[in-house]
C-alpha positions as CSV (number, residue, x, y, z in Angstrom):
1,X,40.7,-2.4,35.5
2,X,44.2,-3.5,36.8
3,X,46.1,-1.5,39.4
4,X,49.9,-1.8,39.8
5,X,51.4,-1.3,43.4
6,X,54.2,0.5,41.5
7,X,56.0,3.7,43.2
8,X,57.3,6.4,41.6
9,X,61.4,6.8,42.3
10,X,62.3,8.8,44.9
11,X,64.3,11.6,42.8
12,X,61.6,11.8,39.9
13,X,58.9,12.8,42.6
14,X,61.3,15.1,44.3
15,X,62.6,16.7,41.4
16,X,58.8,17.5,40.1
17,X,58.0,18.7,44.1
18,X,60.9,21.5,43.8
19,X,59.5,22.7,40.3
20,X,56.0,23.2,41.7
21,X,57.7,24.6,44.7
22,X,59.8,27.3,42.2
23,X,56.8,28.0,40.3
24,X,54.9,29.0,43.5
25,X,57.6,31.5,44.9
26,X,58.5,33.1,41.1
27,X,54.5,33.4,41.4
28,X,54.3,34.6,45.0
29,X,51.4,32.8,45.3
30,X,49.4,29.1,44.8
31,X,48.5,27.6,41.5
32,X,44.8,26.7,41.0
33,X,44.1,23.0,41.2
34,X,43.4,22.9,37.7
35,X,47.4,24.0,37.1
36,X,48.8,21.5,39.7
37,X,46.9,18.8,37.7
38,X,48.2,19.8,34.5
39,X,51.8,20.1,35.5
40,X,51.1,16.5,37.2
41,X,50.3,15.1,34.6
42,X,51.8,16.5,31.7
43,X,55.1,18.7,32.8
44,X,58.4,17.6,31.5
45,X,59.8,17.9,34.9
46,X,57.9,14.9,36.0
47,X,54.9,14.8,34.4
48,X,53.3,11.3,35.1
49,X,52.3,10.5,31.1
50,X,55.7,12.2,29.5
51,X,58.3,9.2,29.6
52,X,56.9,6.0,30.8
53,X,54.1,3.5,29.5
54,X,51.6,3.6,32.3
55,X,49.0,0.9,30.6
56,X,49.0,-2.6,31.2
57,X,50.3,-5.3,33.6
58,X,53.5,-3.0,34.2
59,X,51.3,0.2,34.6
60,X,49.2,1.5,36.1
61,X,45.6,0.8,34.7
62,X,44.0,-0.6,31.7
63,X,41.7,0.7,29.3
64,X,39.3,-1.5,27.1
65,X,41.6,-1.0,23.9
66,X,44.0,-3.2,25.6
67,X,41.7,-6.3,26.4
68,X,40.1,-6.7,23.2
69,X,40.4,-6.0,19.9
70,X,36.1,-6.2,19.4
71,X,36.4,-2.4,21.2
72,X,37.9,-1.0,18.4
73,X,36.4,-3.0,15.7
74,X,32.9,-1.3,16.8
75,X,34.5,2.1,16.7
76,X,35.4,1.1,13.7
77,X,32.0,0.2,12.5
78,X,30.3,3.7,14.5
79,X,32.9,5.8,12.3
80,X,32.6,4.1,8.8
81,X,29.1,4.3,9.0
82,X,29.4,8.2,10.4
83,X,31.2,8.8,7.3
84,X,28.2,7.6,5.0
85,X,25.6,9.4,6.8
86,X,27.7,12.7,6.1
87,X,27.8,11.6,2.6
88,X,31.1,10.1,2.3
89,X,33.1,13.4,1.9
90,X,36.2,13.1,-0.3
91,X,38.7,13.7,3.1
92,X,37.7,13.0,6.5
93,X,40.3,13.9,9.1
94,X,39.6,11.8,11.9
95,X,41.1,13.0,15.5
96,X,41.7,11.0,18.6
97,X,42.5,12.9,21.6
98,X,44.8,11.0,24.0
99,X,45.5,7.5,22.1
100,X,47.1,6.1,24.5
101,X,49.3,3.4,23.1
102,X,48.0,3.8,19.8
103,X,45.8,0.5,20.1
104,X,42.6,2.0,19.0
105,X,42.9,3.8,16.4
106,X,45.6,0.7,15.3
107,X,42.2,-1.5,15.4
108,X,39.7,1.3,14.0
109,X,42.5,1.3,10.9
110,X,42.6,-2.2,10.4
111,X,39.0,-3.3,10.2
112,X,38.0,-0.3,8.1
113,X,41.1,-1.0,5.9
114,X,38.7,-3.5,3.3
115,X,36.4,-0.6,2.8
116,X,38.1,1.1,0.2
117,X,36.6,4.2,-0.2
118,X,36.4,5.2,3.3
119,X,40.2,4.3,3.5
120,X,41.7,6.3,0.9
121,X,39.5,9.5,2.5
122,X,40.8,9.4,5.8
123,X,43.5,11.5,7.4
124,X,44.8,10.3,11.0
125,X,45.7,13.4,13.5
126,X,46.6,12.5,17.2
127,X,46.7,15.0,20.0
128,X,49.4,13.3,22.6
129,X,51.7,15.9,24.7
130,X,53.7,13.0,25.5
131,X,57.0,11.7,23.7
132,X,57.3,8.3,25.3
133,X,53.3,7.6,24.1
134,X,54.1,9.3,21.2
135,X,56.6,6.6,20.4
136,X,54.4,3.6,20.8
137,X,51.6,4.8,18.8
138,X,54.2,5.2,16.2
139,X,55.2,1.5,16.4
140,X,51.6,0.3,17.1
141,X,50.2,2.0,14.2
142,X,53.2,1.1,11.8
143,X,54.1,4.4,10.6
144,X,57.1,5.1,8.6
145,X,58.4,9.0,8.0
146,X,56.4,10.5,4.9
147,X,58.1,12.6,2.5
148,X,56.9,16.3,3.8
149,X,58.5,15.6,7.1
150,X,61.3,17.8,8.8
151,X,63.0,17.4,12.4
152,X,63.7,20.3,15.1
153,X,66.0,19.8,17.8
154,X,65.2,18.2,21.4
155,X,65.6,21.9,22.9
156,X,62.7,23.2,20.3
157,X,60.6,20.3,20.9
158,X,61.0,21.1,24.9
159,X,60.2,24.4,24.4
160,X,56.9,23.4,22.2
161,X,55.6,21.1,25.0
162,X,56.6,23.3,27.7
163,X,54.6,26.4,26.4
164,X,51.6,24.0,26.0
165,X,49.0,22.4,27.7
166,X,47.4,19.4,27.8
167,X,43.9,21.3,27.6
168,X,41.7,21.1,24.5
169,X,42.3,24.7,24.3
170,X,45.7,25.5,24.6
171,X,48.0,26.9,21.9
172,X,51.4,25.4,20.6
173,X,54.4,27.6,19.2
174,X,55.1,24.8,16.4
175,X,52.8,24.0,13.3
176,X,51.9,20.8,12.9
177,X,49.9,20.9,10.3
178,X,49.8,19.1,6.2
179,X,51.7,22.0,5.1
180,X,55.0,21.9,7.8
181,X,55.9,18.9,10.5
182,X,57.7,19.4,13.5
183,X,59.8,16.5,14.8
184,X,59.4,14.9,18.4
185,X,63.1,13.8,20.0
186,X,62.3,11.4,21.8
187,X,65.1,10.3,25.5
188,X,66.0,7.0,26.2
189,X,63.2,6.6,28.6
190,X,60.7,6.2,25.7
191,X,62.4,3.4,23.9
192,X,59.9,1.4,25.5
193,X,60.3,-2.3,23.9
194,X,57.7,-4.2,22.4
195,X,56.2,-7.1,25.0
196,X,56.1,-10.6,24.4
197,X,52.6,-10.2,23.9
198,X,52.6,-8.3,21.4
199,X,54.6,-10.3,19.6
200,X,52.2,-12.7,19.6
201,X,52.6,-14.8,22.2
202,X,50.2,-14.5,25.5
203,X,50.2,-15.6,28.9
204,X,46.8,-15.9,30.0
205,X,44.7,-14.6,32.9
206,X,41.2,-15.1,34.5
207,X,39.2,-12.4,33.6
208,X,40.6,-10.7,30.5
209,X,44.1,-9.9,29.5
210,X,45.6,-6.4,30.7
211,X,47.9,-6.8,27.4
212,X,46.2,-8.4,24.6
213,X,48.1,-10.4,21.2
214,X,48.8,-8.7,18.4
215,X,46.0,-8.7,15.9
216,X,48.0,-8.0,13.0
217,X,49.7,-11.0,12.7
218,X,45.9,-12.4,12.4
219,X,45.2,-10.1,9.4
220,X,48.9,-11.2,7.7
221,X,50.0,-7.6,9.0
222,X,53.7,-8.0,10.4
223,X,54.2,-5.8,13.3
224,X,57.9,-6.0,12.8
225,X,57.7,-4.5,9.2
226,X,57.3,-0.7,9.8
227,X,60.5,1.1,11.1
228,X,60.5,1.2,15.1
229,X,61.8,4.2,17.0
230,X,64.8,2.9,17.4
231,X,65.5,1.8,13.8
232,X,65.0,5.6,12.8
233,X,67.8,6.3,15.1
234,X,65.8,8.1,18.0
235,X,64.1,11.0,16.0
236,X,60.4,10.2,15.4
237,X,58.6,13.0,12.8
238,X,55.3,14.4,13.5
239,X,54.1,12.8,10.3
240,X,53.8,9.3,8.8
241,X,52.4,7.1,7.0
242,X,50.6,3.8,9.0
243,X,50.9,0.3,7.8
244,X,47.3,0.4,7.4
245,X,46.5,1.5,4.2
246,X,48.9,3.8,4.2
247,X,47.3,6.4,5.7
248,X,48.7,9.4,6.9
249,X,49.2,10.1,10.6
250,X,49.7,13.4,12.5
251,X,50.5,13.9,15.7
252,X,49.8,17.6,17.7
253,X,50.5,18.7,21.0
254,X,47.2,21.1,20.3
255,X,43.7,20.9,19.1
256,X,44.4,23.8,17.6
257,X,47.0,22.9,15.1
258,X,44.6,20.3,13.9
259,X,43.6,21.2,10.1
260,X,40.1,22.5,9.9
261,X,39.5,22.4,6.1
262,X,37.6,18.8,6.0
263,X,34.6,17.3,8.3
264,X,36.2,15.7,10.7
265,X,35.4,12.8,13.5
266,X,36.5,12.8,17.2
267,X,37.3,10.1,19.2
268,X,37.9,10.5,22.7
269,X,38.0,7.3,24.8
270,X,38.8,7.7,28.2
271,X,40.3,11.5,27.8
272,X,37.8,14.0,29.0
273,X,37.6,12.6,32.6
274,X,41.7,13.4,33.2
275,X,41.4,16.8,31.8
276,X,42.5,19.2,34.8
277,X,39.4,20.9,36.5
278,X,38.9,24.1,38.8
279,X,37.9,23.3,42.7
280,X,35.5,25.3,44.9
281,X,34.6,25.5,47.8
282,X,31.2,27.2,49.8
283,X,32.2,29.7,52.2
284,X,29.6,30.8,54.5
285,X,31.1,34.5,54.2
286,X,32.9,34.9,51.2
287,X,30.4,32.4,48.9
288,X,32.3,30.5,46.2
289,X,36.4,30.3,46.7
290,X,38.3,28.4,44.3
291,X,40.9,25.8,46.2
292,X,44.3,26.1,45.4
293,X,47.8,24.8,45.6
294,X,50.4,25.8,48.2
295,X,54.0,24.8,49.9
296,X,53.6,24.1,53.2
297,X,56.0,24.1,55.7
298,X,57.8,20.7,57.3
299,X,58.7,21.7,60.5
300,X,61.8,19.3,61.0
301,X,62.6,21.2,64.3
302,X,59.2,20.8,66.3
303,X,58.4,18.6,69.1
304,X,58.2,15.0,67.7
305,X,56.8,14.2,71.1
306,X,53.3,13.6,70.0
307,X,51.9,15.6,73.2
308,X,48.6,16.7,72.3
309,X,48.5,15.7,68.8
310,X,46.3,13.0,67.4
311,X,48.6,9.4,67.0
312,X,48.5,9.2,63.7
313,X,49.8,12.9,62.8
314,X,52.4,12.8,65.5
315,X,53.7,9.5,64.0
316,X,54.1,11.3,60.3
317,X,55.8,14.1,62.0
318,X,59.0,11.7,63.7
319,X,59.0,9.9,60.3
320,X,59.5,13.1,58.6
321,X,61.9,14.0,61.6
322,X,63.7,11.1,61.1
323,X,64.2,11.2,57.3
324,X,65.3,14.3,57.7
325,X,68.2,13.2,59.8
326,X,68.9,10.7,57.5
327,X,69.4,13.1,54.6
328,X,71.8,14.9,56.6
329,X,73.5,12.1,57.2
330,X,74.0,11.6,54.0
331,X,74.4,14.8,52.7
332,X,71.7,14.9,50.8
333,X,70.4,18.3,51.6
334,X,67.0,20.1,52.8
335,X,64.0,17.6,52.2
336,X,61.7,18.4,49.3
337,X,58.6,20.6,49.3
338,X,55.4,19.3,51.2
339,X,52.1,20.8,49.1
340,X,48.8,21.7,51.1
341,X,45.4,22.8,49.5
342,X,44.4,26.6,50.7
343,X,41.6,28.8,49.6
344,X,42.2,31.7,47.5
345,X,42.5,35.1,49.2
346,X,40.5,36.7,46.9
347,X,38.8,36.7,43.0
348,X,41.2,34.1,40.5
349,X,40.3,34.0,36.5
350,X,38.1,31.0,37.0
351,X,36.2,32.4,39.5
């Protein structure tokens, strides 16, 4: 896949360091490495997947959804043909956990589109914690707001996600089920533009594209046809119906709000492997202790002489030091929390 050299601002990573570093003293203790992950990835005080598109040549890394069409297409395929072996049950809800920009299930919908019955059975439900994702697989897949749909404010919606987690297993405070929709508010950091790319046009590279042309246009689809976010004046609904087919599309911050009255297929393409995980390590007394998460220290008022230290951790230290002294300078206050991993003291919940 394709790296960006891209750095996260300054206050962003600061501002998501003094969270962890509240969290930890309203504990008054360390957060498991499977928490730190979570709130890494998922927290709305800086949570790397909540307000930014990190796929493609402007992210961070590229899945196989975004080089080529043919990817989804064989889902496609795998999934019809699923359907037939369970002997084509009247609804299928079919559930994609993490869909990224929306790219795959756009493809599954649009070659399984000609087979009629399979089309006109299906349900869509996505399970995406983030609003800025969450607003580009509502473009990518077309939708427009069905006519069951209601909106909450920003402040509920914060509240849902906050109380969540991006586990398979967690539980949301808001339904968003066939019966009620929740709305998703999404800030002016997700009102991420369509590329150039996708609207149609294509600057090659060697070795596969890391943002691929729109495939629609191909299959007489316009991609401009379906309301954007921005068209439906910043609030995008829980619920919709996609350009393909018109099928209905759900989106959940929880498995568990997912309806569980119809078989149902799973996709899960690149998800399982950024799910946050517990840490051990061996002790030769203790056995089996589970890593954790602490603050540590920055001691801005010891020796930045070096004397006795090893060159490279003497050099961090007068760095530190010295960016210190530039933030007082400036006014800028203390410098933000440093983070260090330390073994639990004794028995944890995953242990």
């Amino acid at each position: 896949g394709h790296f960006s050299t891209r750095t996260e601002p300054r206050d962003k990573h600061e501002r998501f360091l003094r969270f962890l570093e509240s969290k930890i003293t309203m504990r008054g203790g360390p957060l498991s490495v499977s928490e730190f992950m979570q709130d890494a990835l998922t927290s709305p005080h800086g949570g790397y997947y909540m307000d930014r598109d990190v796929f493609g040549r402007s992210g961070d890394f590229v899945t196989s959804p975004e080089i080529s069409q043919m990817f989804g297409e064989m889902v496609g395929a795998w999934v019809v043909y699923t359907w037939m072996q369970m002997r084509q049950p009247p609804k299928l809800n079919l559930v994609e956990l993490g869909p990224g920009r929306g790219t795959l299930m756009a493809d599954v919908l649009r070659s399984t589109a000609k087979f009629k019955a399979f089309a006109s059975a299906v349900d869509v439900h996505l399970v995406e914690v983030s609003p800025a994702l969450k607003g580009l697989q509502w473009n990518k897949l077309g939708c427009r707001p069905s006519s069951s749909n209601s909106s909450v404010s920003s402040s509920t919606t914060t509240s849902s996600m906050s109380n969540s987690t991006s586990s398979i297993d967690s539980t949301s405070s808001t339904s968003c089920g066939h019966a009620t929709a929740s709305g998703i508010i999404l800030p002016p950091s997700a009102q991420i533009p369509r590329s150039s790319n996708e609207q149609g046009g294509l600057q090659g590279s060697k070795g596969g594209s890391a943002d691929r042309p729109s495939q629609e246009a191909v299959e007489g689809h316009d991609p401009q046809s379906a309301p954007s976010y921005a068209q439906i004046q910043g609030e995008l609904p829980a619920q919709g119906l996609s350009r393909f087919n018109d099928t209905q599309v759900t989106w959940h911050v929880s498995l568990s709000t997912v309806p569980q009255e119809w078989p149902a297929i799973y996709i899960a393409h690149e998800f399982f492997d950024a799910l946050p995980v517990h840490q051990f390590v061996k002790d030769d007394r203790r056995g089996w202790v589970e890593k954790m998460v602490d603050t540590a220290e920055v001691h801005s008022g010891a020796s930045t002489s070096g004397e006795g230290q090893q060159p490279e951790a003497a050099q961090q230290q007068q760095q530190q030091h010295h960016e210190q002294q530039e933030r007082q300078l400036q006014g800028e206050g203390d410098p933000p929390p440093a983070l260090r991993f330390v073994l639990s003291p004794g028995s944890t919940p995953a242990s």
